[in-house]
C-alpha positions as CSV (number, residue, x, y, z in Angstrom):
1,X,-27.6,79.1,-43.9
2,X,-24.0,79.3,-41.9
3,X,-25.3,81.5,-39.4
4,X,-27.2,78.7,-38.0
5,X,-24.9,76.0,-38.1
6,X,-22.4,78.8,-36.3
7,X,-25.1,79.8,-33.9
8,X,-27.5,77.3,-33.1
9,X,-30.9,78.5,-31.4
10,X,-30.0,75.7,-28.3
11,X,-26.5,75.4,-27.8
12,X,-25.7,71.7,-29.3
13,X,-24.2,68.9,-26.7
14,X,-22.7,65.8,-26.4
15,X,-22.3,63.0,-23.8
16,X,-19.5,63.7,-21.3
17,X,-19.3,67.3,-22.3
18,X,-18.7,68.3,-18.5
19,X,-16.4,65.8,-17.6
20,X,-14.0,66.3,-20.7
21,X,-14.5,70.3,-20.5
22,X,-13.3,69.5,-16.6
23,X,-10.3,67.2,-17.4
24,X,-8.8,69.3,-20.4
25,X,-9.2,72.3,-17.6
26,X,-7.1,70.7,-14.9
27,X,-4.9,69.9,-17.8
28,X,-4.3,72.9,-19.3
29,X,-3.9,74.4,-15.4
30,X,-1.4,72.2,-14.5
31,X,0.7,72.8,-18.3
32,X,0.4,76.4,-18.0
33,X,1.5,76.1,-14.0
34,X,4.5,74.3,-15.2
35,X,5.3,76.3,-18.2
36,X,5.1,79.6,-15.9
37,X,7.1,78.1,-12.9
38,X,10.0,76.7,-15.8
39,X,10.2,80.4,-16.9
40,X,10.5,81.4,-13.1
41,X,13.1,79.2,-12.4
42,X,15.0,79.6,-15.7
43,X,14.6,76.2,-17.2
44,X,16.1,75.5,-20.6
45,X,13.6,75.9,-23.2
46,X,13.8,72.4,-24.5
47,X,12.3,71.6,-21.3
48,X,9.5,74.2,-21.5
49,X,8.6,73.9,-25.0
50,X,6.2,70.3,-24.6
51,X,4.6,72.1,-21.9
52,X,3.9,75.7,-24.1
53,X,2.5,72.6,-26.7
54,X,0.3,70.9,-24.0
55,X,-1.0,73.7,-22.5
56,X,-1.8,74.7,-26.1
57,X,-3.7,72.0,-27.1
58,X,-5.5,71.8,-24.1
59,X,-6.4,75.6,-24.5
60,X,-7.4,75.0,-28.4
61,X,-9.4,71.7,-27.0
62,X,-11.3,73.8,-24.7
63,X,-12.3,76.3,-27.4
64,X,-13.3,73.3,-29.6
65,X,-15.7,72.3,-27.4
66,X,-17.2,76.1,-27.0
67,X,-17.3,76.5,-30.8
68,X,-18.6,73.0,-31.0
69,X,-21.9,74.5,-28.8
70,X,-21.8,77.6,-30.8
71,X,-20.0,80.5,-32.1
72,X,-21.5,83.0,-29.7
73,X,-18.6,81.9,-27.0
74,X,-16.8,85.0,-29.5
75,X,-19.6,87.4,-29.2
76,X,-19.2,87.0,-25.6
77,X,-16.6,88.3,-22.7
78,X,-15.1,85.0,-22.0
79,X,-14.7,85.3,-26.0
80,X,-12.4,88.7,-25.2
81,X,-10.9,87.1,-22.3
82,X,-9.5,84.5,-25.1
83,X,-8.7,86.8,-27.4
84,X,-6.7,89.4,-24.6
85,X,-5.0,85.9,-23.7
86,X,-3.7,84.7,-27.0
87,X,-2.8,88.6,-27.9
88,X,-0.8,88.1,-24.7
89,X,0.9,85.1,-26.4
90,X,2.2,86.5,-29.6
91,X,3.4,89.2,-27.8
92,X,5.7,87.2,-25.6
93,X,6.4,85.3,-28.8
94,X,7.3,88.4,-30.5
95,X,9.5,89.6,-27.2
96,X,10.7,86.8,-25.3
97,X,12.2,88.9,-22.9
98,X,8.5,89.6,-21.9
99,X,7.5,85.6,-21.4
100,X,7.5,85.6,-17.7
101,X,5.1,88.5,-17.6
102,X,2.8,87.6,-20.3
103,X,2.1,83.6,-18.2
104,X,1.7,85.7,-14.8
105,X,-0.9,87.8,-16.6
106,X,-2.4,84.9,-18.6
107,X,-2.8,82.8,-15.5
108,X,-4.0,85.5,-13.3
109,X,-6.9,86.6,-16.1
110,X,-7.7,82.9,-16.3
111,X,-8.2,82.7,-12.7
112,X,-10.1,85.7,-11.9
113,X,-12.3,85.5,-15.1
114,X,-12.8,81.8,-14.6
115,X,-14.5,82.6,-11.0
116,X,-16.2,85.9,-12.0
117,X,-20.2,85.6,-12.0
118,X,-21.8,83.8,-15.3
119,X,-23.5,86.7,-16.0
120,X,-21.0,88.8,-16.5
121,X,-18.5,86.0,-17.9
122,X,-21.4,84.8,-20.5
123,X,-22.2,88.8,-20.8
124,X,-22.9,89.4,-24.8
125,X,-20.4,92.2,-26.1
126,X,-21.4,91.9,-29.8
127,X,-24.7,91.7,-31.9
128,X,-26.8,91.1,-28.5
129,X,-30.1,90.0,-28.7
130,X,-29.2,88.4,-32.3
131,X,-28.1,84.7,-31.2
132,X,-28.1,82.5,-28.2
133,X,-25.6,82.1,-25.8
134,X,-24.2,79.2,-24.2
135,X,-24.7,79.9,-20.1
136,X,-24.4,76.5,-19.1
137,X,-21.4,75.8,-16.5
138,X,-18.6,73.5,-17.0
């Protein structure tokens, strides 16, 4: 059955998981710091657009590895966090005028949400008590 391929009872692993989950976050830090700080200081957008692409990948790589351990990342308020984040993206994408705002907010929900207590961050919004949720830091 999909369901539990999507949510496993034990959150599946692999080796290195910390250590790449820690690298692709320094990453994506550091190319959504520079992406923010180009809009700031009115860089051309040739200039800015590898970083929106790095700090995109590095975003999507991060959510690889949480949908890799299970689905239930989406059930879950770091899951909404995601969602408010990316819904922050097309908007600027939709009004470019609205760019520098959308990375201040992105940036500052990624910070505070990042350092907010497990148990609220892994907090189950959706079908709780039906599937398994990955707690484990890093």
């Amino acid at each position: 059955m999909i369901t539990q391929y999507l949510f496993p009872a034990e959150p599946r692993d692999f080796p290195q998981r910390r250590n790449l989950r820690t690298l692709l976050r320094a990453l994506h830090i550091l190319a959504g710091g520079v992406l923010l700080g180009g809009h700031i200081f009115h860089q051309p957008d040739p200039l800015l657009i590898p970083w929106l692409w790095f700090a995109v990948g590095t975003g999507a790589a991060l959510m690889a590895t949480d949908l890799y351990a299970s689905f239930s990342i989406l059930l879950e308020m770091r899951g909404l966090i995601i969602i408010i984040k990316l819904l922050l993206l097309i908007v600027a994408a939709i009004y470019p005028a609205m760019i520098t705002l959308a990375l201040i907010t992105i940036i500052m929900i990624g910070g505070i949400s990042s350092h907010m207590p497990g148990s609220f961050r892994h907090r189950v919004l959706f079908l709780k008590g039906r599937f398994t949720s990955d707690c484990r830091s890093g």
